[in-house]
C-alpha positions in Angstrom: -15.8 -13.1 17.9 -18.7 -13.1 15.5 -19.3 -11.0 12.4 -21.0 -8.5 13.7 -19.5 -8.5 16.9 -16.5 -7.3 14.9 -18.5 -3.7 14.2 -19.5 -1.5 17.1 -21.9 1.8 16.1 -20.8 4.8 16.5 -23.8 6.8 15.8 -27.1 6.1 14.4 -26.9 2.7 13.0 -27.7 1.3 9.7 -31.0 0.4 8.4 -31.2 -1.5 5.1 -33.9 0.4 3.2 -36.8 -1.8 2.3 -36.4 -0.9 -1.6 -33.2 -2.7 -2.2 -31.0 0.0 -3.2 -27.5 -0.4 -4.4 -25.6 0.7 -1.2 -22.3 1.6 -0.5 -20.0 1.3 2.9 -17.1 4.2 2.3 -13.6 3.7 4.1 -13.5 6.5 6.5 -10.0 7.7 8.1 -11.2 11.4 9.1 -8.7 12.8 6.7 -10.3 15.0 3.4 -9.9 12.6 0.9 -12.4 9.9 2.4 -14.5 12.9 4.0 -15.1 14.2 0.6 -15.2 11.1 -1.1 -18.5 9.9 1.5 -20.1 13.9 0.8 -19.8 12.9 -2.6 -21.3 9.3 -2.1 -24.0 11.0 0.1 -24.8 13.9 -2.8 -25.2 11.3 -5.0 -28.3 9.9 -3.2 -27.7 6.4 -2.4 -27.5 4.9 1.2 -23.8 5.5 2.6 -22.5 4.1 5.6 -19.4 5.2 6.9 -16.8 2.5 8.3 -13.6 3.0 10.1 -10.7 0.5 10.7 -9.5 -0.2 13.8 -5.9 -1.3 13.7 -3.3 -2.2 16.5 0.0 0.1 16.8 3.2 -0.9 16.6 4.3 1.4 18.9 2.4 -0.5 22.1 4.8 -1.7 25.0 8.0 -2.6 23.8 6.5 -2.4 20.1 4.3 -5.7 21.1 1.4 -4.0 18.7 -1.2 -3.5 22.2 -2.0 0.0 21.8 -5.2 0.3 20.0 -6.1 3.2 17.3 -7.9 4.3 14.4 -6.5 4.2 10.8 -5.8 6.6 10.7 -7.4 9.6 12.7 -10.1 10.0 15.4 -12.6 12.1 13.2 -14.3 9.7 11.2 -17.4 9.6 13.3 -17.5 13.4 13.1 -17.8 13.6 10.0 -20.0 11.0 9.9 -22.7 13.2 11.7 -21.7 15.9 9.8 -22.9 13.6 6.6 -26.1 12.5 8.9 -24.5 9.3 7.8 -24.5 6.0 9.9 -20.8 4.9 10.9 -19.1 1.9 12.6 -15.7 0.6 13.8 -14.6 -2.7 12.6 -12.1 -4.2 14.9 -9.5 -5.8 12.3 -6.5 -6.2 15.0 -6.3 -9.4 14.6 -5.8 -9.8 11.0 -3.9 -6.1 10.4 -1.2 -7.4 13.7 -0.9 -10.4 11.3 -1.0 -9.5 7.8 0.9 -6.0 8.1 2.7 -5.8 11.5 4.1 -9.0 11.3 4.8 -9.4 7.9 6.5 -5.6 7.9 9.1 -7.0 10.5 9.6 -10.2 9.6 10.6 -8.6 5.7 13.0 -5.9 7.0 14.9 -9.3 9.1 15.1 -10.7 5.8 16.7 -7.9 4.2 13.8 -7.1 2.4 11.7 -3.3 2.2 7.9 -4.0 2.6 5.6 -2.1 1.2 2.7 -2.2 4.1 0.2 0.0 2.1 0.0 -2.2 -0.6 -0.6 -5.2 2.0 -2.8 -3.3 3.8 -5.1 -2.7 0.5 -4.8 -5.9 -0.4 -5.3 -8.0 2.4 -7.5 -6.0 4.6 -9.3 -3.0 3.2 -10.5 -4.5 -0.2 -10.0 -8.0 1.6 -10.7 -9.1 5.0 -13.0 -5.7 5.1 -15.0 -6.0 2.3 -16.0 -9.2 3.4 -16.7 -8.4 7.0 -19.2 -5.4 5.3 -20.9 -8.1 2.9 -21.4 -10.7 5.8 -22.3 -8.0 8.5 -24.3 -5.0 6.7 -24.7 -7.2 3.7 -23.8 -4.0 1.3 -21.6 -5.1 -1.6 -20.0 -2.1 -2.8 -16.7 -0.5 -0.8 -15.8 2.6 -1.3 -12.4 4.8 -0.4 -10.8 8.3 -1.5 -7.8 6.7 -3.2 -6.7 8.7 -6.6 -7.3 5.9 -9.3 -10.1 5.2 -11.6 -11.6 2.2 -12.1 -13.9 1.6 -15.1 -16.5 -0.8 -15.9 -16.2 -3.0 -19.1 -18.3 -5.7 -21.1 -14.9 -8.0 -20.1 -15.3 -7.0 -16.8 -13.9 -3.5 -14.9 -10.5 -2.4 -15.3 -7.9 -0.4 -12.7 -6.6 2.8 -14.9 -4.1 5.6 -13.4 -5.4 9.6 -12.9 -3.0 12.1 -15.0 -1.6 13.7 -12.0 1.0 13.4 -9.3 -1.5 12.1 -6.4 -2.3 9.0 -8.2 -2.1 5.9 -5.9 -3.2 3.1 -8.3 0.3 1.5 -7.8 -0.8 1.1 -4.4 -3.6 -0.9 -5.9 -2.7 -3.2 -7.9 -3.0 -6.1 -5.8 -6.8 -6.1 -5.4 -8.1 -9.0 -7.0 -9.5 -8.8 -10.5 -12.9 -10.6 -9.3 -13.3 -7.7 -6.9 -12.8 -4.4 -8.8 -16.5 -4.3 -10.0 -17.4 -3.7 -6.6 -14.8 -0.6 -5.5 -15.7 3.3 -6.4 -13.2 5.6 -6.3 -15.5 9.0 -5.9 -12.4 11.2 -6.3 -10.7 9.8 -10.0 -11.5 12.5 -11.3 -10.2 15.6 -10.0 -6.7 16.3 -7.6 -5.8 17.1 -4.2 -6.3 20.6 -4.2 -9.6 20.4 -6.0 -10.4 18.0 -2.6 -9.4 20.3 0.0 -11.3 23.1 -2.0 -14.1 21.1 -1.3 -14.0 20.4 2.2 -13.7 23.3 3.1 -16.8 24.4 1.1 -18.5 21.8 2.7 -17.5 22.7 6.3 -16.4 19.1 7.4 -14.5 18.7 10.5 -11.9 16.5 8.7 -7.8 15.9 9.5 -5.9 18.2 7.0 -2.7 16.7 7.3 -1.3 14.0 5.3 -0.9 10.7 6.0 1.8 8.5 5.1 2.4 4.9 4.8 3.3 3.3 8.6 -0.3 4.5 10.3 0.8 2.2 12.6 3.3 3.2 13.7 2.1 7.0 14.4 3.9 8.3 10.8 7.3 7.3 12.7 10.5 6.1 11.1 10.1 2.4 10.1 12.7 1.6 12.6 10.6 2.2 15.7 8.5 -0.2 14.6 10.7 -3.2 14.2 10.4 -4.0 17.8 13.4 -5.6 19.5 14.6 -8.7 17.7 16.8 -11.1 20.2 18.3 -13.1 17.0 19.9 -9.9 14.8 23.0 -8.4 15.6 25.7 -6.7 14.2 27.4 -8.4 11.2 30.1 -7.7 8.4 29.9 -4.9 6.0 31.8 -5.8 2.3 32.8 -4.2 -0.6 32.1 -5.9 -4.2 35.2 -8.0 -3.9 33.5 -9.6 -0.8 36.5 -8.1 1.8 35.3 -7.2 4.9 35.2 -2.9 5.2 33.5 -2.2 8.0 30.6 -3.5 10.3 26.9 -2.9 10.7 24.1 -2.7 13.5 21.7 -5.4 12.1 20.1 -5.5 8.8 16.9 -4.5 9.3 18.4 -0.8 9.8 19.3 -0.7 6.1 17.2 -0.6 3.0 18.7 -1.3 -0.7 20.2 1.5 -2.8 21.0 3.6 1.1 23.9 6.1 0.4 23.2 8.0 4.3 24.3 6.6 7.5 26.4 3.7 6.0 28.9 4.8 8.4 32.1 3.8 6.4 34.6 6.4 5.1 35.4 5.5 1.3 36.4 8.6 -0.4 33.6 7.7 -2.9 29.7 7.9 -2.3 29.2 3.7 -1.4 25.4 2.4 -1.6 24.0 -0.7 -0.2 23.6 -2.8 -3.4 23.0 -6.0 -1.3 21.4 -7.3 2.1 22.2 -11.2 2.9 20.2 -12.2 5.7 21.8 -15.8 5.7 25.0 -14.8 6.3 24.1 -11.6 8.0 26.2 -9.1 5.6 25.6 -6.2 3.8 27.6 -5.0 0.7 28.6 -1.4 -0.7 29.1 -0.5 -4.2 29.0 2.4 -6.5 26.0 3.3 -8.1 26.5 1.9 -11.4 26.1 -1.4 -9.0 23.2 -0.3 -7.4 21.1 0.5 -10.4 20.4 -2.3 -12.9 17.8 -2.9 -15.8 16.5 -6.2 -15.0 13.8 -6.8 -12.5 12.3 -10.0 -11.6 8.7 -10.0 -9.3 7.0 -12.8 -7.5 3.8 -13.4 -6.3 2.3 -11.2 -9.4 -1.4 -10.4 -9.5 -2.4 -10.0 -13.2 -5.4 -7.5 -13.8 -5.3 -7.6 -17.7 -3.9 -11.1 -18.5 -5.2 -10.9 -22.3 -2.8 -7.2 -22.7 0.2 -9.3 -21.4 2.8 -11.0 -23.3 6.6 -11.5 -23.6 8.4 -9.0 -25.5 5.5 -6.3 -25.3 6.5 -2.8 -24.7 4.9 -1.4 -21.6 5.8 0.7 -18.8 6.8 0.0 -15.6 7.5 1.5 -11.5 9.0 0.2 -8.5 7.9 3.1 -7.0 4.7 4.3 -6.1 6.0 8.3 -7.2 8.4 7.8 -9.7 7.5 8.0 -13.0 6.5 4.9 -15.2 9.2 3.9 -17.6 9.4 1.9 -20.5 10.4 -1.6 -20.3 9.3 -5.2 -22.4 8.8 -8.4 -20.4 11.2 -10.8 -20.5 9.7 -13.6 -18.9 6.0 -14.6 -17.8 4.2 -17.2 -15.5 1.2 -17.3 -13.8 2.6 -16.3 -10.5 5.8 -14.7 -11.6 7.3 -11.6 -14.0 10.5 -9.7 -15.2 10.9 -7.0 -17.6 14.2 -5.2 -18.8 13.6 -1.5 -18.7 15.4 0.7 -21.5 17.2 2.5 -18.4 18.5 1.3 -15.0 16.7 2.0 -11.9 18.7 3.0 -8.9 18.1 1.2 -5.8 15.7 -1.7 -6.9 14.8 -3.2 -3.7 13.7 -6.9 -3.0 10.0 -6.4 -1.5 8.6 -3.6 -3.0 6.6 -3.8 -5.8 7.0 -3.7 -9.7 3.8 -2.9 -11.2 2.9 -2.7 -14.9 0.9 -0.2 -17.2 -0.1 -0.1 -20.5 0.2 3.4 -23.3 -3.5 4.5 -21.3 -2.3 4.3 -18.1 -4.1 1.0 -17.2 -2.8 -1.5 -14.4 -2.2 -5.2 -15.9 -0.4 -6.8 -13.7 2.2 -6.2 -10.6 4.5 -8.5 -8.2 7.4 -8.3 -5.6 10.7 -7.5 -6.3 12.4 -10.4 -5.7 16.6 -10.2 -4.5 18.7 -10.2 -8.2 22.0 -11.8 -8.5 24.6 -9.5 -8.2 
């Protein structure tokens, strides 16, 4: 499939104007946030064009990932023609099956927790998307209605936080540092409520409801889709002292720091402070055990490399809703990072993310968690 065989119109296509003009292709879902952000984009008087992601479900025929839909609503092109803007699908199946599907199951069979919002921004919306938009509309710019703020700099621009409870720039953080110049975020700087406020003044046919992180699989419970996996089984459940206390129904079902539905009587509360996929075991402890200080992340994509160093007080999540807390990094490499945070953190769990911020709320850097030694 070619370029531009990858987009199919939806409504009145686009038409580069003959005054170059600096463009912009907005990420549309049919929820508010987008819908606003692309009114905005359009008030703004610049060409817009609407785009909207078509991803495979993991939720097909027995969870093979054939069922097609739209990330991650069906009113995108409404809205479009509300805006009199042009829109387009862009059929991503391919890479979003292989980048987010598979990757989300093969990390829960390694006793990992994914976090498939980050990949998804990542890898295909300021990724594999942006590219497809530059090669097939040839418009640089890519715009979505995610709450962060990004801010243009002589050095180049910089990823910052928003001062309020919506903000997703820890979702972020893995865009690559060449690419921020490009992104607008239309709605850094007001909330959620100011958003909705808006779309309804504006009238615009958009989704209310909220979305949450597995679009693909329909806002369902991770577990439905895993898929059926013909090599896990049930295995051992220990205590700290490694003696065997119980057994479980395959690892994937179980996520690090998991008090709920352990399913052994211990006359304490037990939490899952460790996931072996090697030898197919899972171990309980008290909390003290499943909290610790020390975190160690792989894979790290620095965004401020010149505000990093060893020993520098920052602050840090592994959460995307948790509040930042203070830490210092303890050890740093181009592709890997640890910090020691002044308090523990319960439940710190081996493929999710540790990102980093500075006094002003700036991104500089993030990873994933890697599994700690217990």
């Amino acid at each position: 499939m070619s370029v531009i065989d990858k987009f199919m119109c939806s409504g009145r296509p686009y038409h580069p104007p003959a005054e170059k003009q600096d463009a912009v292709a907005i990420l549309m879902s049919g929820g508010t946030d987008s819908s606003v952000a692309a009114a905005r984009l359009k008030a703004s008087g610049r060409p817009v064009v609407g785009v909207t992601m078509l991803i495979p479900s993991a939720l097909g025929p027995s969870c093979g990932g054939a069922h097609l839909r739209t990330c991650c609503g069906q009113g995108a092109s409404q809205v479009a023609r509300d805006l009199d803007i042009p829109h387009y699908f862009v059929d991503v199946r391919e890479e979003f099956q292989r980048r987010i599907i598979d990757r989300f199951r093969s990390e829960y069979r390694q006793g990992r927790t994914p976090s498939p919002c980050i990949d998804c921004n990542t890898f295909i919306k300021f990724g594999a998307v942006m590219d497809l938009i530059r090669d097939a509309l040839k418009i640089e710019r890519v715009a979505t209605g995610h709450y962060a703020c990004i801010e243009l700099e002589e050095g180049g621009a910089r990823l910052f936080a928003v001062p309020h409870r919506k903000d997703q720039s820890y979702f972020l953080y893995g865009i690559r540092r060449d690419r921020l110049h490009r992104i607008l975020f239309p709605l850094a700087g007001q909330t959620k409520p100011e958003t909705r406020r808006e779309a309804r003044r504006l009238s615009l046919h958009a989704d209310r409801s909220e979305s949450v992180d597995l679009c693909f699989a329909g806002q369902d419970d991770y577990r439905a889709a895993l898929g059926p996996d013909p090599d896990e089984g049930p295995g051992d459940v220990l205590d700290l002292g490694g003696k065997v206390i119980g057994r479980h129904e395959g690892i994937s079902k179980y996520t690090w720091g998991q008090r709920s539905g352990l399913g052994i009587a211990a006359g304490v509360p037990l939490y899952v402070v460790d996931i072996d996929p090697v030898h197919n075991t899972i171990t309980l402890g008290g909390r003290e055990a499943a909290s610790r200080r020390e975190v160690q992340a792989e894979n790290a994509n620095v965004l401020a490399p010149e505000r990093l160093d060893v020993g520098r007080p920052l602050h840090g999540k592994i959460r995307a809703y948790h509040e930042a807390r203070p830490c210092r990094i303890t050890e740093l490499t181009d592709r890997r990072l640890a910090v020691r945070f002044d308090t523990p953190h319960h439940g710190v769990a081996p493929g999710q993310h540790l990102v980093l911020y500075d006094e002003s709320g700036q991104v500089l850097a993030g990873g994933e968690i890697v599994r700690p030694r217990l």
